[in-house]
C-alpha positions as CSV (number, residue, x, y, z in Angstrom):
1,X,-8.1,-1.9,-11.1
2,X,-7.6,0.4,-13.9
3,X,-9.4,3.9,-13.5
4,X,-10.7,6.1,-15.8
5,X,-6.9,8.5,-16.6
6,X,-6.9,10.0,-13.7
7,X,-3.3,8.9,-12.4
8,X,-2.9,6.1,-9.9
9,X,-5.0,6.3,-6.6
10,X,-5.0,4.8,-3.2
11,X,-7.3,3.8,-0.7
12,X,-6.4,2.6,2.6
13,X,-8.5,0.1,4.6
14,X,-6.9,0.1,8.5
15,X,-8.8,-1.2,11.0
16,X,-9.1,-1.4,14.9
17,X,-8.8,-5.1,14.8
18,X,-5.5,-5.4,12.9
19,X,-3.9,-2.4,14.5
20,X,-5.6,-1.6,18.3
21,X,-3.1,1.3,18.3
22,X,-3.4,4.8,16.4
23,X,0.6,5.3,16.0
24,X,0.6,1.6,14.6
25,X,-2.1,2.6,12.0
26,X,-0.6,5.9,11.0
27,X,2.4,4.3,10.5
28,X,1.3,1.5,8.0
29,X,-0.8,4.5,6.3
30,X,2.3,6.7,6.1
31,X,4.4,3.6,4.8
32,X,1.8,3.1,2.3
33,X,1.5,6.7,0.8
34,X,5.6,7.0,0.9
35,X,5.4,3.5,-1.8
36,X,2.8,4.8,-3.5
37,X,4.3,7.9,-4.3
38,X,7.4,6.6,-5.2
39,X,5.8,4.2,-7.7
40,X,3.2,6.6,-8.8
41,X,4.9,6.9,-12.5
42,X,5.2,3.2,-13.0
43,X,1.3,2.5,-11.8
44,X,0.2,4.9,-14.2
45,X,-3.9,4.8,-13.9
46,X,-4.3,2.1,-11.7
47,X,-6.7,2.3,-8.5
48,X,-4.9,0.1,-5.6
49,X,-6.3,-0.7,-2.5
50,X,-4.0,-2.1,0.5
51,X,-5.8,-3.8,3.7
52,X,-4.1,-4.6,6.7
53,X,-4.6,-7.7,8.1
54,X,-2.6,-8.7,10.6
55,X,-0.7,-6.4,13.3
56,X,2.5,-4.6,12.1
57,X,4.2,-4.0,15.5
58,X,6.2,-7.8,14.9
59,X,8.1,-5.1,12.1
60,X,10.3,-2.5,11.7
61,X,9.9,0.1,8.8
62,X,12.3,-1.4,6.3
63,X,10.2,-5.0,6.5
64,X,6.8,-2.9,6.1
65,X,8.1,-0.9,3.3
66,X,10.0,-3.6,1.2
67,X,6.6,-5.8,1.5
68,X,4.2,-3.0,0.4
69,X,7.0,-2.0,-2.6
70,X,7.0,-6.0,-3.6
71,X,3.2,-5.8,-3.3
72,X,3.0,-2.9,-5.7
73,X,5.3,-4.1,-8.0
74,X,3.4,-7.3,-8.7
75,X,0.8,-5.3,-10.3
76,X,3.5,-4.0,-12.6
77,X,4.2,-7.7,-13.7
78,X,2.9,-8.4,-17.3
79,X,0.4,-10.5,-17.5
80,X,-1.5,-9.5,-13.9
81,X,-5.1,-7.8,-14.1
């Protein structure tokens, strides 16, 4: 969602469920923040919010990272919103 010109912000919603394990969730949070940053000039003022659902141990850091960056850049697609 758009927000009011602040710059782009993130929120983070991983739980227990999806992720039992604390180095599983501060890894998916770390992936998260590492995209986000690197996008942070192309989503301008946009508020994004990613949820895990399912567990991320099935996948290294290079699957997690090229999903979240193909995630982000859907919003960047013209006509989304």
């Amino acid at each position: 969602m758009p927000n009011a010109g602040e710059g782009p912000r993130l929120g983070l919603i991983v739980g227990k469920k999806a992720a039992p394990r604390a180095v599983d969730r501060n890894r998916v949070k770390r992936i998260a923040r590492i995209v986000h940053r690197q996008l942070a000039t192309e989503l301008e003022a946009l508020d994004v919010v990613v949820q895990l659902r399912d567990s991320p141990r099935r996948h290294d850091n290079a699957v997690l990272f090229k999903e979240l960056q193909g995630l982000l850049r859907e919003l960047l697609e013209p006509g989304r919103g």
